[in-house]
mmCIF file as gemmi writes it, N, C-alpha and C atoms, coordinates in Angstrom:
data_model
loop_
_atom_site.group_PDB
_atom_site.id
_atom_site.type_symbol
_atom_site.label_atom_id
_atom_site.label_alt_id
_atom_site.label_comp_id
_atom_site.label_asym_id
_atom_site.label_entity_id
_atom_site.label_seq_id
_atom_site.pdbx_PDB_ins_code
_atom_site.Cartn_x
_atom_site.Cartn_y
_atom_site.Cartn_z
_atom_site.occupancy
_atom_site.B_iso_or_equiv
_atom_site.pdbx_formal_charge
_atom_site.auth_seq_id
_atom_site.auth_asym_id
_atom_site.pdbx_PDB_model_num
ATOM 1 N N . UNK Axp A 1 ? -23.62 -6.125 12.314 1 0 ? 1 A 1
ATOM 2 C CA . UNK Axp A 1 ? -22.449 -5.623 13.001 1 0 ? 1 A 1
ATOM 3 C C . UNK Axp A 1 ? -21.297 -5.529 11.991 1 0 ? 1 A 1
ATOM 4 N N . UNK Axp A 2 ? -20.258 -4.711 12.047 1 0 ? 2 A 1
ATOM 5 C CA . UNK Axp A 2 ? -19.735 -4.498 11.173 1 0 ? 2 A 1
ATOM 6 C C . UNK Axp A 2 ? -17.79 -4.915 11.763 1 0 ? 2 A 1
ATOM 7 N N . UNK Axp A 3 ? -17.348 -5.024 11.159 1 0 ? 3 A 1
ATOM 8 C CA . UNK Axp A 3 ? -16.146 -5.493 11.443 1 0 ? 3 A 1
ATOM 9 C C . UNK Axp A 3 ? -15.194 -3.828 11.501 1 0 ? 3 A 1
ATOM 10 N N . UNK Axp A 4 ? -14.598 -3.668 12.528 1 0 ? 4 A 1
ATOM 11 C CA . UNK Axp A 4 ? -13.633 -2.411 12.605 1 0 ? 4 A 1
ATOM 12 C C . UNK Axp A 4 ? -11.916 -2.674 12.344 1 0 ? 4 A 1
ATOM 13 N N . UNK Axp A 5 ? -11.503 -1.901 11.4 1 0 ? 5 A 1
ATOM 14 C CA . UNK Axp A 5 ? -10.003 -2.676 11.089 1 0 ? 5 A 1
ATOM 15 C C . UNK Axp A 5 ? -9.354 -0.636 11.306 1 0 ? 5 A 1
ATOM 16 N N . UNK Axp A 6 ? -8.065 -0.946 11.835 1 0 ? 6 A 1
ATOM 17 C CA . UNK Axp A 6 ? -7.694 0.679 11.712 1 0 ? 6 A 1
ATOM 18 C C . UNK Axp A 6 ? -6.044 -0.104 11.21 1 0 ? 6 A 1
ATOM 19 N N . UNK Axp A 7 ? -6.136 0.649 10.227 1 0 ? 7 A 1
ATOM 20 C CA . UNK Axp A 7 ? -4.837 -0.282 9.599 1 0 ? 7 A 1
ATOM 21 C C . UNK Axp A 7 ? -3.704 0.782 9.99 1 0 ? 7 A 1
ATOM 22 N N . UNK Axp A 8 ? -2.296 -0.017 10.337 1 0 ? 8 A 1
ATOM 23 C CA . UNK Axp A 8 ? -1.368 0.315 11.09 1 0 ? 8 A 1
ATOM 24 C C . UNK Axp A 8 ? -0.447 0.848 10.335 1 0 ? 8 A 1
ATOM 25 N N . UNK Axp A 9 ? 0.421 1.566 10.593 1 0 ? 9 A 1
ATOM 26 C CA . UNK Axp A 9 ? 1.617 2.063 9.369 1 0 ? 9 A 1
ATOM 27 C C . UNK Axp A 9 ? 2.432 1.336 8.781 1 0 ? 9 A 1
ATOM 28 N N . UNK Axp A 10 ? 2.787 0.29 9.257 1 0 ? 10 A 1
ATOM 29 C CA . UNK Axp A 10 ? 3.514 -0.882 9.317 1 0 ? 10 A 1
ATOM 30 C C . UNK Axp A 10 ? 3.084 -1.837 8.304 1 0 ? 10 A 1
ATOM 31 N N . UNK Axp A 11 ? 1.653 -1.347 8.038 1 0 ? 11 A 1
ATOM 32 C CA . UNK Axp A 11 ? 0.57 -2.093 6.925 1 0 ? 11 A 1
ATOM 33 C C . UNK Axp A 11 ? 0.138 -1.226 5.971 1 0 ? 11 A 1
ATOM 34 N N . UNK Axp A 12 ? 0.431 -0.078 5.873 1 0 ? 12 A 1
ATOM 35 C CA . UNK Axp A 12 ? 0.655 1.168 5.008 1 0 ? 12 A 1
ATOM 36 C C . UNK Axp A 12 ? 1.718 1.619 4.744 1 0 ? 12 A 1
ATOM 37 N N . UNK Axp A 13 ? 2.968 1.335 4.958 1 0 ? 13 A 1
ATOM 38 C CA . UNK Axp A 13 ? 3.702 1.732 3.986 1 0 ? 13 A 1
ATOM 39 C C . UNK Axp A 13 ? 4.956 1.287 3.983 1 0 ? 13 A 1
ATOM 40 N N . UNK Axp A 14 ? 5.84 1.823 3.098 1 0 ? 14 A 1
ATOM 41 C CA . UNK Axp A 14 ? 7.339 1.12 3.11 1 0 ? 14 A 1
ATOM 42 C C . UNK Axp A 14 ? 8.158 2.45 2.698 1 0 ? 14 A 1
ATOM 43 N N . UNK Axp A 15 ? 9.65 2.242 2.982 1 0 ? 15 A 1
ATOM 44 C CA . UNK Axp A 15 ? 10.132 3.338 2.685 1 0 ? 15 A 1
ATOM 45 C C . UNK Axp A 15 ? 10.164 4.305 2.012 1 0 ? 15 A 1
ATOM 46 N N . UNK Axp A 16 ? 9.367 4.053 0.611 1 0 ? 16 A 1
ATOM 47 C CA . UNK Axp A 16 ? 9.111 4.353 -0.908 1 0 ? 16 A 1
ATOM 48 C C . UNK Axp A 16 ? 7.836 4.809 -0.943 1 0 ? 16 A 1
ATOM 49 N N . UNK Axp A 17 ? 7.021 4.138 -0.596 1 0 ? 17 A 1
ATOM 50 C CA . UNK Axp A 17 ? 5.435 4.087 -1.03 1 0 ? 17 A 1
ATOM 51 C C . UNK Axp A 17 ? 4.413 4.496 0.82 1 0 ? 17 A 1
ATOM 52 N N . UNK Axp A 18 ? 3.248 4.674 0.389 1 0 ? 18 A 1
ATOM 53 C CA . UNK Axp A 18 ? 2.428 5.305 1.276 1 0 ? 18 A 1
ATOM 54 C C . UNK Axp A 18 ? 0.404 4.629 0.646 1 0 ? 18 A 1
ATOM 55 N N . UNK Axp A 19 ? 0.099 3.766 1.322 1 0 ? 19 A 1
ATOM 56 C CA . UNK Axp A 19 ? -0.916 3.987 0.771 1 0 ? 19 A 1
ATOM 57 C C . UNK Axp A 19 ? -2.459 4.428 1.998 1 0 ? 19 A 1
ATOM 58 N N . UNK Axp A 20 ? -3.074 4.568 1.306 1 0 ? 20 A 1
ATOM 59 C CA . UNK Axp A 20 ? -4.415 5.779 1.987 1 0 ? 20 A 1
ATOM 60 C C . UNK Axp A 20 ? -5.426 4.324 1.637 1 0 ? 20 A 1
ATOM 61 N N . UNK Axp A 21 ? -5.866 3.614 2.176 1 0 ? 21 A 1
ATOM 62 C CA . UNK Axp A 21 ? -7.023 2.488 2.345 1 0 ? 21 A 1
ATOM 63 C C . UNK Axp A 21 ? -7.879 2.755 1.805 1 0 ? 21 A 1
ATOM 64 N N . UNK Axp A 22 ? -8.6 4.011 1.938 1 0 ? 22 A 1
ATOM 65 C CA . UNK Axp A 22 ? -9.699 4.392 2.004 1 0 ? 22 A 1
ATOM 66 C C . UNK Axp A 22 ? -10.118 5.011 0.284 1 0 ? 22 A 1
ATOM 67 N N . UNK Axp A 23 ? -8.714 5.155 -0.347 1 0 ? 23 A 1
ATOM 68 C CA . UNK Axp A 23 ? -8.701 5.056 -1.721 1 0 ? 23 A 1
ATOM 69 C C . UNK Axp A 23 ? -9.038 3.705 -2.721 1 0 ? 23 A 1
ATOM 70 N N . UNK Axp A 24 ? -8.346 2.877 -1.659 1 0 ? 24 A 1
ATOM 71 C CA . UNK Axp A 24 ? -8.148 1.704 -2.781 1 0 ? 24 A 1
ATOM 72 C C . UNK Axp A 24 ? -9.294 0.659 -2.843 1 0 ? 24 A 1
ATOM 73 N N . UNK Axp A 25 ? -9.627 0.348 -4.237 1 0 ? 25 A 1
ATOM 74 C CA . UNK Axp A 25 ? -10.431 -0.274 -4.845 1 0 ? 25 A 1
ATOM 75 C C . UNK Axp A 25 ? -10.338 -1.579 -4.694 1 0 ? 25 A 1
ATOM 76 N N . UNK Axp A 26 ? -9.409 -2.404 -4.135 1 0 ? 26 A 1
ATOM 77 C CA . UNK Axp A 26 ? -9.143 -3.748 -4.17 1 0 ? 26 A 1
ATOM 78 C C . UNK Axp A 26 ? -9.236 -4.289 -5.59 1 0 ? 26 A 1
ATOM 79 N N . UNK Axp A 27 ? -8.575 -3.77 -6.383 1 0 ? 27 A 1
ATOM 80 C CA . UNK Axp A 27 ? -8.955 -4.729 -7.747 1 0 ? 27 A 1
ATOM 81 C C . UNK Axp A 27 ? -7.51 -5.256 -7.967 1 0 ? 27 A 1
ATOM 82 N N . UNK Axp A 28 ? -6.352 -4.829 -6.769 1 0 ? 28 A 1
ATOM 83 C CA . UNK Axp A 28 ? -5.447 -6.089 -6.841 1 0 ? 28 A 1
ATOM 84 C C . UNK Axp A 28 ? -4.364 -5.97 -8.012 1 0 ? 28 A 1
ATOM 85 N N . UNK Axp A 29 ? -4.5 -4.687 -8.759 1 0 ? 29 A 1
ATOM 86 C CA . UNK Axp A 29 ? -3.69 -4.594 -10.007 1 0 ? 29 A 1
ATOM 87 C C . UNK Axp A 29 ? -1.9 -4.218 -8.973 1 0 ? 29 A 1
ATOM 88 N N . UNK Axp A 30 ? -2.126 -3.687 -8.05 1 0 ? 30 A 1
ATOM 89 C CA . UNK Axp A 30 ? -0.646 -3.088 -7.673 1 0 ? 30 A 1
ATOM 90 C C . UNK Axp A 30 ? 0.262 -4.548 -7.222 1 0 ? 30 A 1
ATOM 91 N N . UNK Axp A 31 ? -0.754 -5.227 -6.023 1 0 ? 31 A 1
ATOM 92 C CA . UNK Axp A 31 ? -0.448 -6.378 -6.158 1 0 ? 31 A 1
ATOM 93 C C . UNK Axp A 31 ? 0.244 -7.563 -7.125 1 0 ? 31 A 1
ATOM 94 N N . UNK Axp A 32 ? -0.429 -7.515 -7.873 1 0 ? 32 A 1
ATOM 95 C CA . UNK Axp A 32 ? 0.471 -8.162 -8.943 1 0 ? 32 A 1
ATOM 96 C C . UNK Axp A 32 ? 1.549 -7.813 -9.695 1 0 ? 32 A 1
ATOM 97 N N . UNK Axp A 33 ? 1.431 -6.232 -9.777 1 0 ? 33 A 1
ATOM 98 C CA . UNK Axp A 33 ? 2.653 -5.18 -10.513 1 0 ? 33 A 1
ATOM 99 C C . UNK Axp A 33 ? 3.98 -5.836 -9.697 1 0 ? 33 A 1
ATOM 100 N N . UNK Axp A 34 ? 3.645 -6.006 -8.526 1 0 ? 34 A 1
ATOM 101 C CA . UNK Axp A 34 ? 4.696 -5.715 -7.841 1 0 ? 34 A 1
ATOM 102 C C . UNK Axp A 34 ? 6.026 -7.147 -7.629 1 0 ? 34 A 1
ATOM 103 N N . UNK Axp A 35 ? 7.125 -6.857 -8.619 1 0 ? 35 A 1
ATOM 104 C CA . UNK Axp A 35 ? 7.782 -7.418 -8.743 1 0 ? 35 A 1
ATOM 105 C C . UNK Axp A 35 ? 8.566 -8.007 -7.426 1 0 ? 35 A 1
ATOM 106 N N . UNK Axp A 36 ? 8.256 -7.708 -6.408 1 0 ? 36 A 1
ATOM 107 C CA . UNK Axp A 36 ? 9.499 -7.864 -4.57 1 0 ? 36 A 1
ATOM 108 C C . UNK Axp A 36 ? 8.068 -8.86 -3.709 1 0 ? 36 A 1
ATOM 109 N N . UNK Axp A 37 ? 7.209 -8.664 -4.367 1 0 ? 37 A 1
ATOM 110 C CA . UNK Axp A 37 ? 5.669 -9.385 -3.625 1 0 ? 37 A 1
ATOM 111 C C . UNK Axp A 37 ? 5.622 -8.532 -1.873 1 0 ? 37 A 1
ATOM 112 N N . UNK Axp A 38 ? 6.076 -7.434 -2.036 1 0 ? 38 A 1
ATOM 113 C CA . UNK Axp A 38 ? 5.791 -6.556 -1.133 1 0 ? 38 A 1
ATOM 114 C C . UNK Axp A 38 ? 4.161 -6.72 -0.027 1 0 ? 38 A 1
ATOM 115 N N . UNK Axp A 39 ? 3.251 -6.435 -1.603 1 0 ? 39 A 1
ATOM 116 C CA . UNK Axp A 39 ? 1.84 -5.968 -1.301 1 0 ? 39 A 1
ATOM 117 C C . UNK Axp A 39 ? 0.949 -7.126 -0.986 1 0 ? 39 A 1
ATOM 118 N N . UNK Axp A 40 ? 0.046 -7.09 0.148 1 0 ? 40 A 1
ATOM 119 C CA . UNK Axp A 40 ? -0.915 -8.47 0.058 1 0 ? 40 A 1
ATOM 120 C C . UNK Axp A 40 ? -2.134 -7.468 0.072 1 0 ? 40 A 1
ATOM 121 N N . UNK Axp A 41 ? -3.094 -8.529 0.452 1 0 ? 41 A 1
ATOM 122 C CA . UNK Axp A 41 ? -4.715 -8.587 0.404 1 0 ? 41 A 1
ATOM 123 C C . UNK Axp A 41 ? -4.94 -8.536 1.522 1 0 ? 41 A 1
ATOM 124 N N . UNK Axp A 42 ? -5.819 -7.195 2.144 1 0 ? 42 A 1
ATOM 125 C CA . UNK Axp A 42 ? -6.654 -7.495 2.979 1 0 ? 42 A 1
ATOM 126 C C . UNK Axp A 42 ? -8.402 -7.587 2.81 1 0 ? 42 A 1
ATOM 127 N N . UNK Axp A 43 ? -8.645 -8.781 3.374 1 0 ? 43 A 1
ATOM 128 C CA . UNK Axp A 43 ? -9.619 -9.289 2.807 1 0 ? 43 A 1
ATOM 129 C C . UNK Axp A 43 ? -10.839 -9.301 4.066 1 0 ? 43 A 1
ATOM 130 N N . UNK Axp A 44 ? -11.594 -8.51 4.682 1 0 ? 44 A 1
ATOM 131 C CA . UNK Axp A 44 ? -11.932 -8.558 5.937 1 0 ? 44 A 1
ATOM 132 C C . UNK Axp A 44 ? -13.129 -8.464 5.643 1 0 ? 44 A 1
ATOM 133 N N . UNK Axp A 45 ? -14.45 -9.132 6.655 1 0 ? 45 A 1
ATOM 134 C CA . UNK Axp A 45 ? -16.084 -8.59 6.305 1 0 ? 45 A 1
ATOM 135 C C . UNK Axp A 45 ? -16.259 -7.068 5.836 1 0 ? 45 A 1
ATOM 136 N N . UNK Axp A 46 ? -16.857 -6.997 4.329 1 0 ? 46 A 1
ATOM 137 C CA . UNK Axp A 46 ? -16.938 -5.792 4.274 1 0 ? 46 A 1
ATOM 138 C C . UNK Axp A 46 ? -15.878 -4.347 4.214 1 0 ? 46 A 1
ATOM 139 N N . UNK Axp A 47 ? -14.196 -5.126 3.802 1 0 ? 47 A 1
ATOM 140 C CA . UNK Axp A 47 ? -13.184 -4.495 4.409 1 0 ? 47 A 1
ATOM 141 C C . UNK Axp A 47 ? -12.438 -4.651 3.673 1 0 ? 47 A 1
ATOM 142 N N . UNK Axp A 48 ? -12.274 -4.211 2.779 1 0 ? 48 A 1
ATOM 143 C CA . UNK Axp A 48 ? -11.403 -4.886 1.585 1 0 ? 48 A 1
ATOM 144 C C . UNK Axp A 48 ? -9.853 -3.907 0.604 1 0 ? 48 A 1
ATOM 145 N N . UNK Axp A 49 ? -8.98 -3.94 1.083 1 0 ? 49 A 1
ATOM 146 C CA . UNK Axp A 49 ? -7.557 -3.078 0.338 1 0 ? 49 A 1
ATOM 147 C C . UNK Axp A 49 ? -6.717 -3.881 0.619 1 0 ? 49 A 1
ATOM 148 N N . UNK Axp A 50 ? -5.607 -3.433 0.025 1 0 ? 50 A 1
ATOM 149 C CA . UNK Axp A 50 ? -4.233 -3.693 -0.592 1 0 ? 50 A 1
ATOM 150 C C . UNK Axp A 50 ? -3.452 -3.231 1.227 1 0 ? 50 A 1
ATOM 151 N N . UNK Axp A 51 ? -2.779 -3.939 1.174 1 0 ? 51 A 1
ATOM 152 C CA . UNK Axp A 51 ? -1.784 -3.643 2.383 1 0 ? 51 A 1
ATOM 153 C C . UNK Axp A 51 ? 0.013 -4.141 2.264 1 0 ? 51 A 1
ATOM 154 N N . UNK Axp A 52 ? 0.87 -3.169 3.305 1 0 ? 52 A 1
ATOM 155 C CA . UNK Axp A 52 ? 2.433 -4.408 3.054 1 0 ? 52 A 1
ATOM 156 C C . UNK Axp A 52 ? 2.12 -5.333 3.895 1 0 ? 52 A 1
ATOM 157 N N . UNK Axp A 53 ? 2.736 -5.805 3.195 1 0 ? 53 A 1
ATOM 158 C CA . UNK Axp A 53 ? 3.264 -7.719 3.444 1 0 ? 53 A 1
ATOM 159 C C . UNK Axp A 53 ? 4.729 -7.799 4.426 1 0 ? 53 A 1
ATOM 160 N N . UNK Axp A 54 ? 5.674 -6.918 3.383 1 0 ? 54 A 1
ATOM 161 C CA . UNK Axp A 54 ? 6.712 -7.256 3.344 1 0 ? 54 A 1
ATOM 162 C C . UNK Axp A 54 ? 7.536 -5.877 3.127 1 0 ? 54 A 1
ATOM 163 N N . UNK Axp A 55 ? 7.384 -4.979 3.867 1 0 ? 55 A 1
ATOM 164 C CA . UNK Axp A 55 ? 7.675 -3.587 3.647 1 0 ? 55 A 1
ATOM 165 C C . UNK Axp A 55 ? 9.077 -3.873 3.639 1 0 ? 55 A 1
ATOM 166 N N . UNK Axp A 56 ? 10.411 -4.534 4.225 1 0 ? 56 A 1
ATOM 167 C CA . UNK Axp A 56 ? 11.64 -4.697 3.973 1 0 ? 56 A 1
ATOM 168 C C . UNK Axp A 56 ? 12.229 -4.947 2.952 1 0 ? 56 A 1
ATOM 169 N N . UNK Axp A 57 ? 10.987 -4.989 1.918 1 0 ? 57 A 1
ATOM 170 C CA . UNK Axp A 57 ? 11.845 -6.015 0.469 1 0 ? 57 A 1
ATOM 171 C C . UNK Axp A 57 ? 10.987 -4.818 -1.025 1 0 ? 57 A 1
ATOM 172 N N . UNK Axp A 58 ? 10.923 -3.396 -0.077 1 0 ? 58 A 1
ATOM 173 C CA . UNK Axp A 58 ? 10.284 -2.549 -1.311 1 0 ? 58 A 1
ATOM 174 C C . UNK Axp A 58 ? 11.855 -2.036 -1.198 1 0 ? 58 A 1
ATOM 175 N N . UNK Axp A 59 ? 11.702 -1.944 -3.089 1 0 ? 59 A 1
ATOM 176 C CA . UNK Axp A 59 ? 13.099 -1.514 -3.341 1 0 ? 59 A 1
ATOM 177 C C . UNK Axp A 59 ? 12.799 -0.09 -4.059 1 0 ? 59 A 1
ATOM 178 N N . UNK Axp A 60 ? 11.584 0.27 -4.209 1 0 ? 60 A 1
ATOM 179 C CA . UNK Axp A 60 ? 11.281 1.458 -4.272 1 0 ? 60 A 1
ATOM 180 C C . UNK Axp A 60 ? 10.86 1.521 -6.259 1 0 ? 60 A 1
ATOM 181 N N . UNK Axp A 61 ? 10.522 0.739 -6.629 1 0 ? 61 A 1
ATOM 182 C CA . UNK Axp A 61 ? 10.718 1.014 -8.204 1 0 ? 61 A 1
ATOM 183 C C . UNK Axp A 61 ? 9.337 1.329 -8.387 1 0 ? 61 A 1
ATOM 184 N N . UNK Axp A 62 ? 7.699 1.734 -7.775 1 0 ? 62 A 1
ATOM 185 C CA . UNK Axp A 62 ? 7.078 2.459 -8.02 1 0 ? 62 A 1
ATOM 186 C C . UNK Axp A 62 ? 5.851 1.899 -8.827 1 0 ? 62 A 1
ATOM 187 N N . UNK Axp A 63 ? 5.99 0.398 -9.277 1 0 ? 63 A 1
ATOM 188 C CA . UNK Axp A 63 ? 5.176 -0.356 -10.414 1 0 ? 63 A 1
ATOM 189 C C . UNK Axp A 63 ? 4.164 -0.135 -9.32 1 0 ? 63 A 1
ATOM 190 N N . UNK Axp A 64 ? 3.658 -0.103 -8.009 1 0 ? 64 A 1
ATOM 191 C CA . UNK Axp A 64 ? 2.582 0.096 -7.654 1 0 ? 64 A 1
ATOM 192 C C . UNK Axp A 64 ? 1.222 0.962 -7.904 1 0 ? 64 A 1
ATOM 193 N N . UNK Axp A 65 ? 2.726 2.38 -7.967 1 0 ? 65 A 1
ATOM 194 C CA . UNK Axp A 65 ? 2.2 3.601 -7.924 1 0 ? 65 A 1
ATOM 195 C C . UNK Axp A 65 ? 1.6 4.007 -9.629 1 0 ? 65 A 1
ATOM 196 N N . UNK Axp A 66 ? 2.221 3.331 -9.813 1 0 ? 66 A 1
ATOM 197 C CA . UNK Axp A 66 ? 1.999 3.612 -11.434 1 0 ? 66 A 1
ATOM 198 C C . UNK Axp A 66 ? 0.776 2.6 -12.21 1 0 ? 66 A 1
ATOM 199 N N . UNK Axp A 67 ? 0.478 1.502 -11.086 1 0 ? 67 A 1
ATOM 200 C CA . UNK Axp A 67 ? -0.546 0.578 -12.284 1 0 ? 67 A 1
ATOM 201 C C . UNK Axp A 67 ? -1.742 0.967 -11.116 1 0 ? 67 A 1
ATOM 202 N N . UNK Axp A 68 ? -2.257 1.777 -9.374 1 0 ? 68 A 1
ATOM 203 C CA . UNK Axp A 68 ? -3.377 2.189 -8.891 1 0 ? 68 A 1
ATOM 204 C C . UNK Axp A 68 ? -4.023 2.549 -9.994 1 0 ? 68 A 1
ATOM 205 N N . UNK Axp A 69 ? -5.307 2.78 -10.291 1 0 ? 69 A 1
ATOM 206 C CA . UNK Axp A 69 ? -6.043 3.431 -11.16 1 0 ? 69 A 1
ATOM 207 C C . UNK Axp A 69 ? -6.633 3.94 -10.267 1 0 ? 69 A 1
ATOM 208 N N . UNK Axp A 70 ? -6.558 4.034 -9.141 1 0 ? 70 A 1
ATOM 209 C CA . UNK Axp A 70 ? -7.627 5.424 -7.958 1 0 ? 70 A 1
ATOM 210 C C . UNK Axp A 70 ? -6.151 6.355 -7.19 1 0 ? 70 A 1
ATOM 211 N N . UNK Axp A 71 ? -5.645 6.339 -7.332 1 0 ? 71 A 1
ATOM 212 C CA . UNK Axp A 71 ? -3.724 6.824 -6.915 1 0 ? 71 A 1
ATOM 213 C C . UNK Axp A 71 ? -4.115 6.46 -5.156 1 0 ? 71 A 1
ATOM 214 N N . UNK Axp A 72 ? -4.204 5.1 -4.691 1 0 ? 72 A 1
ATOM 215 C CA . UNK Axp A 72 ? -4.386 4.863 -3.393 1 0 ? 72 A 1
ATOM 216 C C . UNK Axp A 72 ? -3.065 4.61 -2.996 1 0 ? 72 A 1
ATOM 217 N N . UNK Axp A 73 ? -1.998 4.517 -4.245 1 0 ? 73 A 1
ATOM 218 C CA . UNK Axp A 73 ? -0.739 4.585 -3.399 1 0 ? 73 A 1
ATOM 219 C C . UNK Axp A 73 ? 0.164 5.724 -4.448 1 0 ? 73 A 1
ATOM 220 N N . UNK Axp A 74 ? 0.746 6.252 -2.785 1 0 ? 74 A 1
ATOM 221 C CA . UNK Axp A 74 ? 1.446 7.276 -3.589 1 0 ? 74 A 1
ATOM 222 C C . UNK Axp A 74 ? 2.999 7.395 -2.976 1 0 ? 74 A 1
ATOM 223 N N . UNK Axp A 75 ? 4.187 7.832 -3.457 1 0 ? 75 A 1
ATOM 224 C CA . UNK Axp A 75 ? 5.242 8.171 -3.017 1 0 ? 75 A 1
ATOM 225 C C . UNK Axp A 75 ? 5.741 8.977 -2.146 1 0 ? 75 A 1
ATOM 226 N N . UNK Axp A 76 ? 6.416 7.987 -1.195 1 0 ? 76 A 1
ATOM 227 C CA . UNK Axp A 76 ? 6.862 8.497 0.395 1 0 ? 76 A 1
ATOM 228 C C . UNK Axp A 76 ? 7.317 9.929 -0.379 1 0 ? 76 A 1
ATOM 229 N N . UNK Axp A 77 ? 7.288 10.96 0.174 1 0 ? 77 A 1
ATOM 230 C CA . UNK Axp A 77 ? 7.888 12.612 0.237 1 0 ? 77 A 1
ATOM 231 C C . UNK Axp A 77 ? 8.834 12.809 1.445 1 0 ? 77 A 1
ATOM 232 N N . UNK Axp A 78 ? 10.104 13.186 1.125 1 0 ? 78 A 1
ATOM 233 C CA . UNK Axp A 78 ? 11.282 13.325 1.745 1 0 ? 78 A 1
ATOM 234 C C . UNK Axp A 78 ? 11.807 14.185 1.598 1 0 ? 78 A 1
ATOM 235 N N . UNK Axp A 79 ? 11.715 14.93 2.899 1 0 ? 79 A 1
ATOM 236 C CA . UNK Axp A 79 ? 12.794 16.283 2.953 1 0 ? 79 A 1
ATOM 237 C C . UNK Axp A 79 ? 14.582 16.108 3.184 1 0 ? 79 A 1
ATOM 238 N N . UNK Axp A 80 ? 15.319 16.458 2.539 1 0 ? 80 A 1
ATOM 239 C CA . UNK Axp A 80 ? 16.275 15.868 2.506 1 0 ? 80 A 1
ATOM 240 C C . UNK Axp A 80 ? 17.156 16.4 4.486 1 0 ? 80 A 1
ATOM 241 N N . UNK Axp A 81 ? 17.102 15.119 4.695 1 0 ? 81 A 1
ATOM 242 C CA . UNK Axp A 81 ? 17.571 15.055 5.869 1 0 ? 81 A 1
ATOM 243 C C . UNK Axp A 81 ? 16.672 14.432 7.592 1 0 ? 81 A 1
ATOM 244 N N . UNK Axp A 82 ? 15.715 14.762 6.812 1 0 ? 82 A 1
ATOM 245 C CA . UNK Axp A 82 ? 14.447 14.301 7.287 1 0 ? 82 A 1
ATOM 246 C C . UNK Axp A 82 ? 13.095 13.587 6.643 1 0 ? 82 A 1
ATOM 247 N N . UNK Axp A 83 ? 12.774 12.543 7.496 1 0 ? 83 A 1
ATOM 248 C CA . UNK Axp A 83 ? 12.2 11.557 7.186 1 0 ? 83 A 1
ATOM 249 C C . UNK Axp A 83 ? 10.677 11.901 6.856 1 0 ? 83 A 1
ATOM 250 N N . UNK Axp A 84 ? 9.815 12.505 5.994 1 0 ? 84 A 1
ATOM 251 C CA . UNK Axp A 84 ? 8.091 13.138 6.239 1 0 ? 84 A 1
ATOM 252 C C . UNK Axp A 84 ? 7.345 11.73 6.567 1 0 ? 84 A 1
């Protein structure tokens, strides 16, 4: 039997950043990049990515986006005036 997780937005992303689960490798490098400790571990049977923690305390500086080596996180896109 397999464990079902549908991860919530709230656990994907922060004002700045956006990440896609289904990219990420769990090898935990963004995690540690991340100077605000934003990002945790989800660690589930068989279920395994990067999620927020702490989406109130991304200040937007991107060390996430920049140390993925699969680009599972990428930068919120903003139309000016509106929120994408």
């Amino acid at each position: 039997m397999t464990a079902l997780h549908f991860p919530l937005p709230r656990h994907t992303e922060t004002p700045f950043v956006h990440i896609d689960t289904s990219l990420c490798l769990a090898c935990w490098k963004c995690v540690e990049a991340c100077p605000q400790q934003v990002l945790g571990q989800a660690r589930l049977f068989r279920h395994q990515h990067v999620h927020v923690d702490r989406a109130r305390l991304c200040k937007g500086c991107r060390k996430c986006v920049r140390t993925c080596p699969n680009q599972a996180i990428q930068p919120v896109q903003r139309v000016e005036g509106v929120a994408a």
